[in-house]
PQR file with spaces between the fields and no chain letter, atoms N, CA, C, O and H, PARSE charges and radii, in Angstrom:
ATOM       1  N    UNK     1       3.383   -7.801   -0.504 -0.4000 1.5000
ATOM       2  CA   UNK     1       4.445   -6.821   -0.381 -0.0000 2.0000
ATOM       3  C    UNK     1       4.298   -6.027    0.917  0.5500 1.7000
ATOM       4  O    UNK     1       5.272   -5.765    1.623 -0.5500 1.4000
ATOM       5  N    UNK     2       2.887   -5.606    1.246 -0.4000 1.5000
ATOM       6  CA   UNK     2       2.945   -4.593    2.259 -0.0000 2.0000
ATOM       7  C    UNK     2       2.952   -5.442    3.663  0.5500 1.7000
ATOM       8  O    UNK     2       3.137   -4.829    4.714 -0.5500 1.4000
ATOM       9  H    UNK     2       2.096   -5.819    0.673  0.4000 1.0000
ATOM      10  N    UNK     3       2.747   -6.856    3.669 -0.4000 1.5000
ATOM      11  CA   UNK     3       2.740   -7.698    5.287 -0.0000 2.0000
ATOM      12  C    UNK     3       4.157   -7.448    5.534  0.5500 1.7000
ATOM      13  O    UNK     3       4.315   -7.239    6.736 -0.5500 1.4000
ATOM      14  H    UNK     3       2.596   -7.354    2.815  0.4000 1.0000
ATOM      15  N    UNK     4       5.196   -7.389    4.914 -0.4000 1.5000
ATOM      16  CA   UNK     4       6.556   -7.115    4.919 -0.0000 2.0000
ATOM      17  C    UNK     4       6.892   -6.137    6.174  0.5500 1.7000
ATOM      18  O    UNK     4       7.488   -6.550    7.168 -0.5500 1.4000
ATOM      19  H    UNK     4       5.068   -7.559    3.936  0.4000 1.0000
ATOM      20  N    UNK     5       6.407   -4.684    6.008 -0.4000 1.5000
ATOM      21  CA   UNK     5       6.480   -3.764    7.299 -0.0000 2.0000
ATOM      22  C    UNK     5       5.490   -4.019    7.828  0.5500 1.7000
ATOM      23  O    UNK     5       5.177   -2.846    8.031 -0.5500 1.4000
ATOM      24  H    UNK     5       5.923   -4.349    5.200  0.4000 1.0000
ATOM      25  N    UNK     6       4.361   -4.792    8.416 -0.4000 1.5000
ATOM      26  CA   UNK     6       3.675   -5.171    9.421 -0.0000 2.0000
ATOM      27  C    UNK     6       2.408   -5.572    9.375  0.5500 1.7000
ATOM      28  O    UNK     6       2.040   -5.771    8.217 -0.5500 1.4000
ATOM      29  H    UNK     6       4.616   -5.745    8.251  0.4000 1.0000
ATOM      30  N    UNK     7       1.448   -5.803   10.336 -0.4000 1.5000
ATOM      31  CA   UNK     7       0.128   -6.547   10.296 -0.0000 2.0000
ATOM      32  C    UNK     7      -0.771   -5.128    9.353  0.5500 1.7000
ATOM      33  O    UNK     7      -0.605   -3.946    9.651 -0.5500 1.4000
ATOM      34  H    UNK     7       1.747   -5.641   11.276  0.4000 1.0000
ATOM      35  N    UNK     8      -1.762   -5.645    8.133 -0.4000 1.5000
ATOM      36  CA   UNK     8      -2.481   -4.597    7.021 -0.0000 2.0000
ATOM      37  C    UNK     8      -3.709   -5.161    7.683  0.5500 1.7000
ATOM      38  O    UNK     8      -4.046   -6.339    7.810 -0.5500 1.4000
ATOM      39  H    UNK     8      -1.896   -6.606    7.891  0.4000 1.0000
ATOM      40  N    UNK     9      -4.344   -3.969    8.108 -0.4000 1.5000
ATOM      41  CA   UNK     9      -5.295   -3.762    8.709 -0.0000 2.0000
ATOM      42  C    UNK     9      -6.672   -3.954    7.857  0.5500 1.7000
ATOM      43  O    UNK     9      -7.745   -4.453    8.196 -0.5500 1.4000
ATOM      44  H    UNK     9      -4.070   -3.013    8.005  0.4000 1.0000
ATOM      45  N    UNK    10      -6.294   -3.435    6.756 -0.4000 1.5000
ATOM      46  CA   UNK    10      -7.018   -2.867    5.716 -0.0000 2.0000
ATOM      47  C    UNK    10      -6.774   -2.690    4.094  0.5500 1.7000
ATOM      48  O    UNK    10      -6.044   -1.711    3.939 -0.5500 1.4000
ATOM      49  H    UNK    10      -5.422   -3.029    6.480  0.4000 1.0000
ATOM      50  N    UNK    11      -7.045   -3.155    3.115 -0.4000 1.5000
ATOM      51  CA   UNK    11      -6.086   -3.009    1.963 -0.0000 2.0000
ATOM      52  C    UNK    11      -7.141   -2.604    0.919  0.5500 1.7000
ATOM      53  O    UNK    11      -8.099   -3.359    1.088 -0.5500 1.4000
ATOM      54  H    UNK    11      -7.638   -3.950    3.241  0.4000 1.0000
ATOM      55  N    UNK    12      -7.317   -1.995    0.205 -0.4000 1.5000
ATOM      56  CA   UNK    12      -8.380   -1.461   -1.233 -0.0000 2.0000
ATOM      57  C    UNK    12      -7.748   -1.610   -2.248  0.5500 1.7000
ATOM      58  O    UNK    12      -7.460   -0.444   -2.517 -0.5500 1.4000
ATOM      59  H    UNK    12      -6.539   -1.382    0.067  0.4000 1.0000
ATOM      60  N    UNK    13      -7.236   -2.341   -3.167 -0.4000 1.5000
ATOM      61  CA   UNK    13      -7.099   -2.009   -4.512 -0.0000 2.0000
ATOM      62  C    UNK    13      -8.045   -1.495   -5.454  0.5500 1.7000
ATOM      63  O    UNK    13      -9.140   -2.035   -5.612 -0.5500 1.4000
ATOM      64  H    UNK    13      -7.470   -3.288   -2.948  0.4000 1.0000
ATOM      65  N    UNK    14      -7.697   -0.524   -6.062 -0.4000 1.5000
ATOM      66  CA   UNK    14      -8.712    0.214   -7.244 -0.0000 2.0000
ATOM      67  C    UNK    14      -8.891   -0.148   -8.256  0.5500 1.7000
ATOM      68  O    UNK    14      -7.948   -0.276   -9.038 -0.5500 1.4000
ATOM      69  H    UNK    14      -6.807   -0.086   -5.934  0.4000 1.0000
ATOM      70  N    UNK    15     -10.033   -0.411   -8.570 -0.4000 1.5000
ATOM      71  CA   UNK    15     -10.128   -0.994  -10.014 -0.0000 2.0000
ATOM      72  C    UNK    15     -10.931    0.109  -10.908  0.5500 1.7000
ATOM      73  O    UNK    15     -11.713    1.042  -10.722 -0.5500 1.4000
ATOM      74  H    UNK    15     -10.798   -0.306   -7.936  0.4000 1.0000
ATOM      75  N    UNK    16     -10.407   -0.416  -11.771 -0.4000 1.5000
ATOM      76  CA   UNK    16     -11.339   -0.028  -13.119 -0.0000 2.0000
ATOM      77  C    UNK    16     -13.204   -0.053  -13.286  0.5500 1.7000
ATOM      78  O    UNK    16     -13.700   -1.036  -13.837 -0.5500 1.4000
ATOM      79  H    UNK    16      -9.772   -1.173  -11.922  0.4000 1.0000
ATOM      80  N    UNK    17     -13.928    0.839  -12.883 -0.4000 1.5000
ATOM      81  CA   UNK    17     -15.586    0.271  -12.715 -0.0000 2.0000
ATOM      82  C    UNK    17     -16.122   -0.762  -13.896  0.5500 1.7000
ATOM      83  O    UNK    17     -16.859   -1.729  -13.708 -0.5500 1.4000
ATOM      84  H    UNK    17     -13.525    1.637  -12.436  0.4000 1.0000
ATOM      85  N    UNK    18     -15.474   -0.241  -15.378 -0.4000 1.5000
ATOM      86  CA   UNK    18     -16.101   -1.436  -16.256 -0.0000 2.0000
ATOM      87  C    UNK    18     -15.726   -2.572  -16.353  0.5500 1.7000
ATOM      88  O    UNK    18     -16.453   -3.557  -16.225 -0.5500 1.4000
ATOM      89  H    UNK    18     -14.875    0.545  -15.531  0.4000 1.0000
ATOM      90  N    UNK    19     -14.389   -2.581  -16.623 -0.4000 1.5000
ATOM      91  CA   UNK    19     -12.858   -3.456  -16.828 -0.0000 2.0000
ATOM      92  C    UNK    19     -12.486   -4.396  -15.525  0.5500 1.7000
ATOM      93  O    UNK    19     -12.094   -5.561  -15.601 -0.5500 1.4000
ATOM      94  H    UNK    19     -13.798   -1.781  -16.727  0.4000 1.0000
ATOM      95  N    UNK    20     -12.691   -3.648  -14.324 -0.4000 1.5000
ATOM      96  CA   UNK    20     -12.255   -4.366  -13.150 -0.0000 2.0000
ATOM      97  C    UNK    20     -10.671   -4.757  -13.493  0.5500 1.7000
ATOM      98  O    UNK    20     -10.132   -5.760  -13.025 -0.5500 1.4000
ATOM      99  H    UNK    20     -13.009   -2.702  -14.262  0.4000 1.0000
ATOM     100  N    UNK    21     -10.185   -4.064  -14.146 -0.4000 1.5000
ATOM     101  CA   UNK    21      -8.794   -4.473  -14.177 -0.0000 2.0000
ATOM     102  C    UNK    21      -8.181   -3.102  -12.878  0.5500 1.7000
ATOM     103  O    UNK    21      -8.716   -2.019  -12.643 -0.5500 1.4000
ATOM     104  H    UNK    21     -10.623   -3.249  -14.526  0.4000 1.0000
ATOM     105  N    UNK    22      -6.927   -3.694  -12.260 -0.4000 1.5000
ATOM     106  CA   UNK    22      -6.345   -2.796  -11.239 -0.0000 2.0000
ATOM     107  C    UNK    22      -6.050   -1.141  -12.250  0.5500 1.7000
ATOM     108  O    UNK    22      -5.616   -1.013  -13.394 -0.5500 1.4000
ATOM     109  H    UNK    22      -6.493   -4.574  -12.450  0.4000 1.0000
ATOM     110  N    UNK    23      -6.384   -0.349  -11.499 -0.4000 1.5000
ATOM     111  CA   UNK    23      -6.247    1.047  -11.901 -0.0000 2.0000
ATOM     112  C    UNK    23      -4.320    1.398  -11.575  0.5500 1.7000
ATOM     113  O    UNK    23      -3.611    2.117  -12.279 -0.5500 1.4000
ATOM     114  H    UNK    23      -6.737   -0.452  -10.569  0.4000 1.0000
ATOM     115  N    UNK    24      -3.956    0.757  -10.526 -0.4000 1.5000
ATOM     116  CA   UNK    24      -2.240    0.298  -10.252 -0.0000 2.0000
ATOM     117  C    UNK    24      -2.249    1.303   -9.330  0.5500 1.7000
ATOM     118  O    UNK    24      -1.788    2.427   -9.531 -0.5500 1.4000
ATOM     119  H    UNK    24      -4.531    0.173   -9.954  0.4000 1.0000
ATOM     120  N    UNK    25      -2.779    0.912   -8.289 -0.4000 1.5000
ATOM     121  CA   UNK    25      -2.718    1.514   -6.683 -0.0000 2.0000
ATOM     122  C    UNK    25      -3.889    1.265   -5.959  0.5500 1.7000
ATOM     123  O    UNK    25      -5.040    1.059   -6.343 -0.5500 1.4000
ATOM     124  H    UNK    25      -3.154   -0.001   -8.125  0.4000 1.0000
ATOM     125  N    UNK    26      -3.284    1.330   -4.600 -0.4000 1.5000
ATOM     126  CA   UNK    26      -4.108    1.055   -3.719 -0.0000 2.0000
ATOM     127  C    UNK    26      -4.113    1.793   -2.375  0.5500 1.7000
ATOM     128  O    UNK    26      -3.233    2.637   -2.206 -0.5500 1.4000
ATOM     129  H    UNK    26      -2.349    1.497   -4.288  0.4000 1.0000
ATOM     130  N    UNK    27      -4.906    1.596   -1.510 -0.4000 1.5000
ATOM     131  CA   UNK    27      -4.840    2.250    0.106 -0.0000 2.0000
ATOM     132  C    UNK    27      -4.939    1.123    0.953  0.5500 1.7000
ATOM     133  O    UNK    27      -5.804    0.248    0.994 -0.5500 1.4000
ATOM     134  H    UNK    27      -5.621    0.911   -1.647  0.4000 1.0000
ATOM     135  N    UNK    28      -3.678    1.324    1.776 -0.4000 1.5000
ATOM     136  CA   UNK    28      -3.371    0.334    2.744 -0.0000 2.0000
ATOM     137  C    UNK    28      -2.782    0.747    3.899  0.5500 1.7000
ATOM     138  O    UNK    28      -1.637    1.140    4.118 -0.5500 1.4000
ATOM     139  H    UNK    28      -2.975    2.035    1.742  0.4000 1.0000
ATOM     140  N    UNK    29      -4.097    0.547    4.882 -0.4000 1.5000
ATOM     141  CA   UNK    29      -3.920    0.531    6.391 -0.0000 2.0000
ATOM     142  C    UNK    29      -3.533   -0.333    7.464  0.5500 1.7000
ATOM     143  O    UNK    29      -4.344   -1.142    7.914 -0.5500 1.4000
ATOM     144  H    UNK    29      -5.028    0.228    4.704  0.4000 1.0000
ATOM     145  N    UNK    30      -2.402   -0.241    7.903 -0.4000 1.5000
ATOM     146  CA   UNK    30      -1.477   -0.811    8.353 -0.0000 2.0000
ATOM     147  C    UNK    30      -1.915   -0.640   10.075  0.5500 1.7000
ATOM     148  O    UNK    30      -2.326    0.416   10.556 -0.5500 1.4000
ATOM     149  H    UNK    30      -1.744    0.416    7.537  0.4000 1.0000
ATOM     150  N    UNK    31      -1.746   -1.768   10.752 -0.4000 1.5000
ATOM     151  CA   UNK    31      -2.227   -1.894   13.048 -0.0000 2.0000
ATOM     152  C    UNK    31      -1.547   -0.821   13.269  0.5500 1.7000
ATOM     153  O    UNK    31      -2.144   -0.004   13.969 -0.5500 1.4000
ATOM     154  H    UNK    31      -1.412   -2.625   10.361  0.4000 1.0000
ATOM     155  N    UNK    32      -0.143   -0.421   12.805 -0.4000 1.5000
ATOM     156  CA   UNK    32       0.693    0.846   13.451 -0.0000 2.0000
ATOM     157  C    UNK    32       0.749    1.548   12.755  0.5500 1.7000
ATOM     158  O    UNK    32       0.613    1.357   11.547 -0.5500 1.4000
ATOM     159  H    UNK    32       0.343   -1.085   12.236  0.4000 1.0000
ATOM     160  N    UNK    33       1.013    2.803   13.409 -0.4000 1.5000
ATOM     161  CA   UNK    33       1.698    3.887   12.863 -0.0000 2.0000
ATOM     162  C    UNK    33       3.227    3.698   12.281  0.5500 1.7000
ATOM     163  O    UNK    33       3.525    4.131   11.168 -0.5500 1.4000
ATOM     164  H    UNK    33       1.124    2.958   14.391  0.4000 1.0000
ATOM     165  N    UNK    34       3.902    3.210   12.886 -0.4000 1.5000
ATOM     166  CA   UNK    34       5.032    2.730   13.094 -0.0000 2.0000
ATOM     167  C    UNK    34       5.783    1.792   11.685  0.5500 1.7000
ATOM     168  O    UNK    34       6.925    1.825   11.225 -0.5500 1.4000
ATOM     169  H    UNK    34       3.660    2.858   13.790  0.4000 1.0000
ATOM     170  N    UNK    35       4.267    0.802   11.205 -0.4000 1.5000
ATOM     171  CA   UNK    35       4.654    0.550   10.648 -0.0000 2.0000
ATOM     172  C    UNK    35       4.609    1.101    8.623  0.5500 1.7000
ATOM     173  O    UNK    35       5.309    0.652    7.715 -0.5500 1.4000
ATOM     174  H    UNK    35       3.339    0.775   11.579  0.4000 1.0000
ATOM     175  N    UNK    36       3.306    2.378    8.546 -0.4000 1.5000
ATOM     176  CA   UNK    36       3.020    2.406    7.770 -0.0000 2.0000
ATOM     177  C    UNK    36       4.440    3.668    7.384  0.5500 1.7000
ATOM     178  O    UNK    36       4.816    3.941    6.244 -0.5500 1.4000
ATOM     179  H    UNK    36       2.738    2.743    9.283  0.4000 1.0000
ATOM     180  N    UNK    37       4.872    4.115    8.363 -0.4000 1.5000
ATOM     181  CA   UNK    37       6.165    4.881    8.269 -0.0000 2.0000
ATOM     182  C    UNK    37       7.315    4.104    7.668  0.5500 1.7000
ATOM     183  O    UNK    37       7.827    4.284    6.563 -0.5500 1.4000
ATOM     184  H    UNK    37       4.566    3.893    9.289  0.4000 1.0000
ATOM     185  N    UNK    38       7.668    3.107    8.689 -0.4000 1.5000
ATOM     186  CA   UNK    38       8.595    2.360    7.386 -0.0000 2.0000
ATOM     187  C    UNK    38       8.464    1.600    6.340  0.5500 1.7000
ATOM     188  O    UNK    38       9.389    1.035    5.756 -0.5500 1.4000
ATOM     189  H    UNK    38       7.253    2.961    9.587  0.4000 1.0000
ATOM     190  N    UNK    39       7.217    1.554    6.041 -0.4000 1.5000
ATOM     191  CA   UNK    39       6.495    0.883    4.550 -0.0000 2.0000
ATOM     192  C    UNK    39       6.595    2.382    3.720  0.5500 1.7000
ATOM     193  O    UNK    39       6.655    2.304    2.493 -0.5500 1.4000
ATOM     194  H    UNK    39       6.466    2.013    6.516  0.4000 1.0000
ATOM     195  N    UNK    40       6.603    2.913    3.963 -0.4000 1.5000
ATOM     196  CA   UNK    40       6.568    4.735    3.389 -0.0000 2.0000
ATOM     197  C    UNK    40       8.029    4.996    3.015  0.5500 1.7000
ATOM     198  O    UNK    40       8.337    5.146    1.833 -0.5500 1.4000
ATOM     199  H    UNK    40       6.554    2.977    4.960  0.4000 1.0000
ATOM     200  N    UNK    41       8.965    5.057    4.028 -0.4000 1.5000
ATOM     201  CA   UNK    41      10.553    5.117    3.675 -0.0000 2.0000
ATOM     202  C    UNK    41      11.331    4.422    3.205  0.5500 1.7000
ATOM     203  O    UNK    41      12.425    4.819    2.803 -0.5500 1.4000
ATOM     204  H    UNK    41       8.715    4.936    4.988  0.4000 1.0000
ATOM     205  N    UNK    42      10.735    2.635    3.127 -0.4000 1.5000
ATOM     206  CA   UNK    42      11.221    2.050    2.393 -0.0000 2.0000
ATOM     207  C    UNK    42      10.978    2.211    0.560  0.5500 1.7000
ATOM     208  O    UNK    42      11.657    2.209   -0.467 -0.5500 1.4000
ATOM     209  H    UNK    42       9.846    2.312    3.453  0.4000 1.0000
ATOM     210  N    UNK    43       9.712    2.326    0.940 -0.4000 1.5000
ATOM     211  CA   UNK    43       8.758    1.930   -0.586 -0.0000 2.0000
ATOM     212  C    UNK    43       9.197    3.550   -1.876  0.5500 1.7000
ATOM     213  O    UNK    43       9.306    3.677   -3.095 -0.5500 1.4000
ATOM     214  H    UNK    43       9.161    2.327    1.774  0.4000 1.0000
ATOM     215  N    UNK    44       9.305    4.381   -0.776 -0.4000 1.5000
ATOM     216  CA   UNK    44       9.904    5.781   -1.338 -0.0000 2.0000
ATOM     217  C    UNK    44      11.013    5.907   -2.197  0.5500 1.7000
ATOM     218  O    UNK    44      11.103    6.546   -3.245 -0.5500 1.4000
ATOM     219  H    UNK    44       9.216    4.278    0.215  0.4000 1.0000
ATOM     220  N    UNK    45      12.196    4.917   -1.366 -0.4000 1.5000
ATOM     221  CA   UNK    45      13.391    4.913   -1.439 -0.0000 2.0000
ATOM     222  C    UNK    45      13.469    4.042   -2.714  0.5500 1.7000
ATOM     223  O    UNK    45      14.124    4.486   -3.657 -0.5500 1.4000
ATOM     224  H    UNK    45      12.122    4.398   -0.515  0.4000 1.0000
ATOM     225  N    UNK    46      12.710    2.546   -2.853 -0.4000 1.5000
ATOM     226  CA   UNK    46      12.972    1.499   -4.513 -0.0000 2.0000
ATOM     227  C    UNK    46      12.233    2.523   -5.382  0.5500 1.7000
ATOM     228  O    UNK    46      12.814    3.011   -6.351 -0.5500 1.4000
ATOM     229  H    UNK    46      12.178    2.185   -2.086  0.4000 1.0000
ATOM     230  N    UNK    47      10.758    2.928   -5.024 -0.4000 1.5000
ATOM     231  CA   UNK    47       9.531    3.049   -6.162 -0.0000 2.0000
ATOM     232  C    UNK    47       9.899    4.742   -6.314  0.5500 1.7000
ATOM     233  O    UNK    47       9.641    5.195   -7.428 -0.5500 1.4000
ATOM     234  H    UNK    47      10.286    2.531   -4.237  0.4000 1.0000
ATOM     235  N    UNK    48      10.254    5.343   -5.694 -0.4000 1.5000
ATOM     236  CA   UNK    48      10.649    6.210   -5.565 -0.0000 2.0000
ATOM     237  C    UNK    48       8.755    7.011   -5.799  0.5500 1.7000
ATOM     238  O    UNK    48       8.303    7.560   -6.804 -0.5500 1.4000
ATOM     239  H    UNK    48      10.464    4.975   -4.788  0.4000 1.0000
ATOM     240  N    UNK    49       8.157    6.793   -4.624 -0.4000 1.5000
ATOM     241  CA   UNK    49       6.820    7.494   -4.690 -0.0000 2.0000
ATOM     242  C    UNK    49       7.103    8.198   -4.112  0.5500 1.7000
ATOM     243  O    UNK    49       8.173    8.277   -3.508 -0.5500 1.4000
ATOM     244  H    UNK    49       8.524    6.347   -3.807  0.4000 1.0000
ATOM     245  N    UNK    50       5.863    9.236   -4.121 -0.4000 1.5000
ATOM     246  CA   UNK    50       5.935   10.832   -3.302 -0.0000 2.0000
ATOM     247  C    UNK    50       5.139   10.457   -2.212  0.5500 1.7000
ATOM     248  O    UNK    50       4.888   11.269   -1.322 -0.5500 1.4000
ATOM     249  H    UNK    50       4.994    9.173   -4.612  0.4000 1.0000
């Protein structure tokens, strides 16, 4: 989903420490600035995140 607005530099999904199941988020660092802005205004606008 996130290669969409540009090259991910960096990606963490969080898991669960016992379970290892996804906690349902992650941190993802994106080559630009540029692009983590319109991954932000897009993703705002469907998921409607803060």
């Amino acid at each position: 989903v996130m290669s969409e607005f540009g090259r991910v530099k960096n990606l963490r999904l969080v898991r669960d420490i016992v379970t290892g199941a996804s906690r349902g988020y992650a941190f993802v660092e994106f080559e630009a600035e540029r692009e983590m802005r319109r991954a932000y205004m897009v993703l705002q606008s469907v998921y409607n995140f803060v």
